[in-house]
C-alpha positions as CSV (number, residue, x, y, z in Angstrom):
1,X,116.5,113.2,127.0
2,X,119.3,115.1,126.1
3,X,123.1,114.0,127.2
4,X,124.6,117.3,127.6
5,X,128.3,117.8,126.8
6,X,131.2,120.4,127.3
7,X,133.2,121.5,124.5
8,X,135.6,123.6,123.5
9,X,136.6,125.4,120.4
10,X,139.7,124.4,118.1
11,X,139.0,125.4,114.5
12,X,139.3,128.5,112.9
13,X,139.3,129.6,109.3
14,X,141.3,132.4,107.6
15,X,140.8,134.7,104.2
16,X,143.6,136.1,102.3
17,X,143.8,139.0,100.1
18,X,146.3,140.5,97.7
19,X,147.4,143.9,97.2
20,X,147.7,145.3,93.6
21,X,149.9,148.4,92.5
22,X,149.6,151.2,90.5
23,X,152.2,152.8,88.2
24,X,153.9,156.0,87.0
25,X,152.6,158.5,89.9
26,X,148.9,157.5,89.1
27,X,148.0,157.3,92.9
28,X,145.9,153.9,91.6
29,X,146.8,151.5,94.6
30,X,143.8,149.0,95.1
31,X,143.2,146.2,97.0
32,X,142.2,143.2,95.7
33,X,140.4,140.2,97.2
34,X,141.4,136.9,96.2
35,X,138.7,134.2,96.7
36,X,139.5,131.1,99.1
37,X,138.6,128.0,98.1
38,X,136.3,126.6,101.3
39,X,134.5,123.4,101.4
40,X,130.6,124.1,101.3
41,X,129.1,123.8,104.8
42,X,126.9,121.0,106.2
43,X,124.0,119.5,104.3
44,X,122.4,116.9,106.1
45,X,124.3,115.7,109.6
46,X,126.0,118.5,111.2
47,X,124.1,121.0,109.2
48,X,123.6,124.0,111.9
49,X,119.6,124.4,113.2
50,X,117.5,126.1,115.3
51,X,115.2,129.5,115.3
52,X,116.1,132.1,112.1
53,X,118.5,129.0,110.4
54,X,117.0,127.1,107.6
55,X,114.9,124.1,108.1
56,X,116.7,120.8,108.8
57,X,116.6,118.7,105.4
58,X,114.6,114.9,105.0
59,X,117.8,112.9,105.2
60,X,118.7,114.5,108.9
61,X,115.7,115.8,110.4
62,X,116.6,115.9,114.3
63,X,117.4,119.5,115.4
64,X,119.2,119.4,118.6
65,X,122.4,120.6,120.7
66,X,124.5,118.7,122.9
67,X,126.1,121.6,125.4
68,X,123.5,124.1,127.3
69,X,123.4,127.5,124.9
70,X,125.3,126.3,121.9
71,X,124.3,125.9,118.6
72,X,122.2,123.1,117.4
73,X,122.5,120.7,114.5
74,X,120.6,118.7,112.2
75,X,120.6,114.6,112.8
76,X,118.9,111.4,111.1
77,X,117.5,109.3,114.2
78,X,119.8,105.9,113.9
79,X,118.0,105.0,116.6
80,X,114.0,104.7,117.1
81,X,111.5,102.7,119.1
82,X,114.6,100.7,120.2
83,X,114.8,99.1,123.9
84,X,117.7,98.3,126.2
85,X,118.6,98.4,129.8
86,X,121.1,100.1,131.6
87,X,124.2,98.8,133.5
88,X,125.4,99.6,137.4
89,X,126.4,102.9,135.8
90,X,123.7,104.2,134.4
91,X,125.0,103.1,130.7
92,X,123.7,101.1,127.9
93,X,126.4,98.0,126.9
94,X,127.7,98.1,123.9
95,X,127.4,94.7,123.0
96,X,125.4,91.6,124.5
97,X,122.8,91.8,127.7
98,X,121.0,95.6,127.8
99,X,122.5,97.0,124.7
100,X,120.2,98.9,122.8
101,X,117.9,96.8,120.0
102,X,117.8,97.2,117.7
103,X,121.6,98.5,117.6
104,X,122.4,101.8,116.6
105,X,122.7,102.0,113.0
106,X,125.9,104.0,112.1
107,X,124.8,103.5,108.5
108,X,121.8,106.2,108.6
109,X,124.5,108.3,110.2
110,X,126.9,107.4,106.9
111,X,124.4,108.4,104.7
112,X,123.0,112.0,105.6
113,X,127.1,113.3,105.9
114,X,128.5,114.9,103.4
115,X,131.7,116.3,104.9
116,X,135.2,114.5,104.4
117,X,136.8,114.7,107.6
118,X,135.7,113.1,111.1
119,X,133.3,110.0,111.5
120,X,130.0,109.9,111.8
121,X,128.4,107.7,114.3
122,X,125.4,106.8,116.5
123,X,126.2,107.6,119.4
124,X,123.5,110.4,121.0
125,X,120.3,109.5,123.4
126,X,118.2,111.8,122.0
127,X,114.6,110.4,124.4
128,X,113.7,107.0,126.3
129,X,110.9,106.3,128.2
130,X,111.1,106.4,131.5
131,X,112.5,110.0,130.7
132,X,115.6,109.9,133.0
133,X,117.9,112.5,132.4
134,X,120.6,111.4,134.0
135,X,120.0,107.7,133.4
136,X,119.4,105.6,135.9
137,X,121.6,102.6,136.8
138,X,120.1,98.9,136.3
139,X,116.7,100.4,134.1
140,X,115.2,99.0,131.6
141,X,113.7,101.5,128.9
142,X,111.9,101.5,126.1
143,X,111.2,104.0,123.2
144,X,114.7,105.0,122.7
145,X,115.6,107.3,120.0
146,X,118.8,108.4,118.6
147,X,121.0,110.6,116.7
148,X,124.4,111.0,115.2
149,X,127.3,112.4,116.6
150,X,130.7,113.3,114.0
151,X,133.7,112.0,116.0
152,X,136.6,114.6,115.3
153,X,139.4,113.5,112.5
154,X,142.8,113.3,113.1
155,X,144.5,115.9,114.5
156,X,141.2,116.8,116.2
157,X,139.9,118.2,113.2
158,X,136.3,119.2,112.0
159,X,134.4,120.3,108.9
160,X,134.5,124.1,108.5
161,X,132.0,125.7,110.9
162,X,132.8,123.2,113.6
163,X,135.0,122.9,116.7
164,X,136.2,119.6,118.0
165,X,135.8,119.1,121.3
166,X,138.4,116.5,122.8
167,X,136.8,116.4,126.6
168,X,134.9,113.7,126.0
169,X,136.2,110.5,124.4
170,X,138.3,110.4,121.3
171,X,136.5,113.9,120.5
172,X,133.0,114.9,118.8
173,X,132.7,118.1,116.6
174,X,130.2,120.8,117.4
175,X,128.8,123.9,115.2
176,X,130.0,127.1,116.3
């Protein structure tokens, strides 16, 4: 199942350029572009996927979107085969009775990012059996899978080619 999120877009980029000059009456007046120094995109977690992009690499192979339409990204799963059941709201715990086993490992999630600014995290129901979608309150299910999510940084900042959208929680960044 997929948990389905809205976002909304708060990160832009910018180029600059730098005009030369001729001399003398020459009529040589030339633009010039001047290079900016952008971080690489996504490699791994976060890396944008999905039909004419490139294939999602070994460390992050999940290719899925968490809003209806949007743009899809590449995941490890940090969760697979796990178990848990739900509470009166149709959530797993965090801790103790019903979380998921075994517990999300944020670790995976660690490993296959290579951006500098947000967290990752495991934090995305990516399938459980029964296939609920919403889940259902007081359910026990069985293989669950999971994926990463990349909790926006301060300031509700993102890697380049992502937008942080601050609806839900403390924020998770998106590709655009």
């Amino acid at each position: 199942m997929r948990l389905s999120f809205v976002f909304s877009i708060c990160f832009a980029a910018a180029a600059a350029a730098c005009g030369g000059g001729g001399g003398g009456g020459n009529n040589n007046d030339a633009a010039v572009d001047v290079p900016v120094d952008m971080p690489p995109a996504l490699a791994g977690l976060g890396q944008k996927c999905g039909t004419g992009l490139p294939a999602c690499p070994a460390n992050a192979p999940e290719c899925f979107g968490l809003v209806a339409n949007g743009t899809a990204y590449c995941s490890p799963a940090c969760v697979s085969g796990g178990t848990g059941k739900t509470n009166a709201q149709g959530q797993f715990p965090q801790t103790g009775t019903g979380s998921i086993m075994p517990p999300p490992d944020n670790a995976k999630c660690t490993a296959a990012y290579t951006g500098t600014v947000g967290s990752p995290v495991c934090a995305v129901i990516l399938s459980t059996t029964p296939a609920d979608n919403p889940l259902k309150p007081n359910t026990n299910y069985t293989a669950i899978k999971a994926g990463c999510a990349i909790v926006c940084g301060s300031g509700a900042t993102c890697p380049p080619g992502m937008a942080c959208n601050t609806s839900i929680g403390p924020g998770v960044c998106l590709p655009m």
